[in-house]
C-alpha positions as CSV (number, residue, x, y, z in Angstrom):
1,X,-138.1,-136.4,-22.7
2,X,-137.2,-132.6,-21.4
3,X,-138.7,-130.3,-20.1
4,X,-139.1,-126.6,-20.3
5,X,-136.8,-124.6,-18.1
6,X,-134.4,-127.8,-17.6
7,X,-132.7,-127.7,-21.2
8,X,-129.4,-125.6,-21.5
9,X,-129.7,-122.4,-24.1
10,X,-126.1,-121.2,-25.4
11,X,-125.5,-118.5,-26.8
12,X,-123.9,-118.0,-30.3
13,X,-121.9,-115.4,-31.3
14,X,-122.2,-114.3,-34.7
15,X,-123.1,-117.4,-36.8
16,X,-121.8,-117.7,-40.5
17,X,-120.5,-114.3,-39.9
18,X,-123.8,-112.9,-38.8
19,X,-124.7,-109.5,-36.7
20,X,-124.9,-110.1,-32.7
21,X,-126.0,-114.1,-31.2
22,X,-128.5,-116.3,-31.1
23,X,-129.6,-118.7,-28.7
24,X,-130.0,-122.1,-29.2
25,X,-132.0,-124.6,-26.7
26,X,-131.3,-128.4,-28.0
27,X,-134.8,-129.9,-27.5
28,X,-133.4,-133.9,-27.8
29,X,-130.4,-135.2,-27.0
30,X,-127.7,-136.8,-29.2
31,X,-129.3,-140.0,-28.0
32,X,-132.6,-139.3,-28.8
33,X,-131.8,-137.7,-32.0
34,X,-130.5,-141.2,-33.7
35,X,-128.5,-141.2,-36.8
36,X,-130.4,-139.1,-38.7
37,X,-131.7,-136.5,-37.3
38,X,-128.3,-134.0,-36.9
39,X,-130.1,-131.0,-34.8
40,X,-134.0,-130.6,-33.6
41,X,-133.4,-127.2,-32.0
42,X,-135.4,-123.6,-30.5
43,X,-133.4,-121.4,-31.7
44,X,-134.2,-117.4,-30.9
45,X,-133.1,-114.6,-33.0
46,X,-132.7,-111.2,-30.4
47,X,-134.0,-107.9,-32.0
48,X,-130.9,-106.2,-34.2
49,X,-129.4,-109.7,-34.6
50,X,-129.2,-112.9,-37.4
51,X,-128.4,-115.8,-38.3
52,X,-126.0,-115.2,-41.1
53,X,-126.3,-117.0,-44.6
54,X,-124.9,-120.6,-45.1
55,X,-125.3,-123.4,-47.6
56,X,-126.1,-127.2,-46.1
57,X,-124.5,-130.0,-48.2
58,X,-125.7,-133.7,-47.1
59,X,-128.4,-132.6,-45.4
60,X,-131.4,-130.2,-45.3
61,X,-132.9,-127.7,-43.0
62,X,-136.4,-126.6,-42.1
63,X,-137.3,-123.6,-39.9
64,X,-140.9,-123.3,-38.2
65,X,-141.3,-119.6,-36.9
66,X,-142.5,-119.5,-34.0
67,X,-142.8,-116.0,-32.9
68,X,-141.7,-112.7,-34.2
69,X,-140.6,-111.3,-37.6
70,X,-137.7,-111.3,-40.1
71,X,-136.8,-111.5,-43.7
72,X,-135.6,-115.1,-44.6
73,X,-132.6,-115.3,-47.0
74,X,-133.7,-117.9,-49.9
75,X,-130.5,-119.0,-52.0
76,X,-130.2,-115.0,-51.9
77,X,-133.9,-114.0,-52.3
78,X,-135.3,-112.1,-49.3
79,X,-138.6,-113.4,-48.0
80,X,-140.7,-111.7,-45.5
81,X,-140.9,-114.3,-42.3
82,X,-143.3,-114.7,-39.5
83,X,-144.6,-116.8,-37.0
84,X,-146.3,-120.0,-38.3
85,X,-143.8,-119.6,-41.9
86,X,-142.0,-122.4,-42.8
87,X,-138.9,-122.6,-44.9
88,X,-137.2,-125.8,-45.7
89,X,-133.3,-125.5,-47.3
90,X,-132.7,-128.6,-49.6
91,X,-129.5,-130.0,-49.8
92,X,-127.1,-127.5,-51.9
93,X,-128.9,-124.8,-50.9
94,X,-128.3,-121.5,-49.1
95,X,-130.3,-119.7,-46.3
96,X,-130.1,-116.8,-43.3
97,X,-131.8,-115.2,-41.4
98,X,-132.2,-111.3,-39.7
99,X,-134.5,-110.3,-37.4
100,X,-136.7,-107.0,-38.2
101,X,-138.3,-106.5,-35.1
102,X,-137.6,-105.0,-31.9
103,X,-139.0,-108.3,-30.1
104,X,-137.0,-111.7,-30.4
105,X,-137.8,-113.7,-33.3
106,X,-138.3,-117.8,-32.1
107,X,-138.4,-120.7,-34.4
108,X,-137.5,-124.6,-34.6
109,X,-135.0,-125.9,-36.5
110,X,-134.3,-129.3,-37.7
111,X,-131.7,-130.9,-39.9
112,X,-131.6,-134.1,-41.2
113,X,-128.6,-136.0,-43.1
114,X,-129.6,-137.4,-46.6
């Protein structure tokens, strides 16, 4: 278990070569994760800032927007992104994401090994 305002956020300068940070908040622990479960994360996007584009091989990805707004890079395709969206990135794929807005864009992420 954690609780809110007890978990460590670091901040990430310009991931997969993307413009300004992010910050990521780990919401289990490596312990608590098991073998599978490779990164169950709040991650927050500030405004003028993104997570740059990367591929995911062995494993997928799934974002669940939380708050704010974006365009979500889909293998390339631009997809507007808001809060309640969710995107999944299946292994072999590609995906980014920018945020739009001039408030911080919020979401959970989750990867899981095949």
């Amino acid at each position: 278990m954690t609780k809110a305002g007890e978990r460590q956020i670091i901040k990430a300068e310009h991931v997969n070569d993307g413009a300004g940070y992010i910050l990521k908040e780990a919401l289990l622990n490596d312990e608590e994760r098991g073998t599978h479960c490779k990164m169950f994360s709040r991650v927050t996007i500030p405004a003028g800032c993104e997570l740059g584009y990367h591929e995911h091989h062995g494993e997928t990805e799934t974002y669940y927007i939380l708050s704010g707004t974006g365009l979500y890079n889909d293998n390339g395709m631009r997809v507007p992104a808001k809060a309640g969206d969710v995107f999944f990135c299946k292994d072999g794929d590609g995906h980014g994401l920018v945020n739009t807005s001039e408030y911080d864009l919020s979401f959970v992420a989750l990867i899981l090994n095949d």
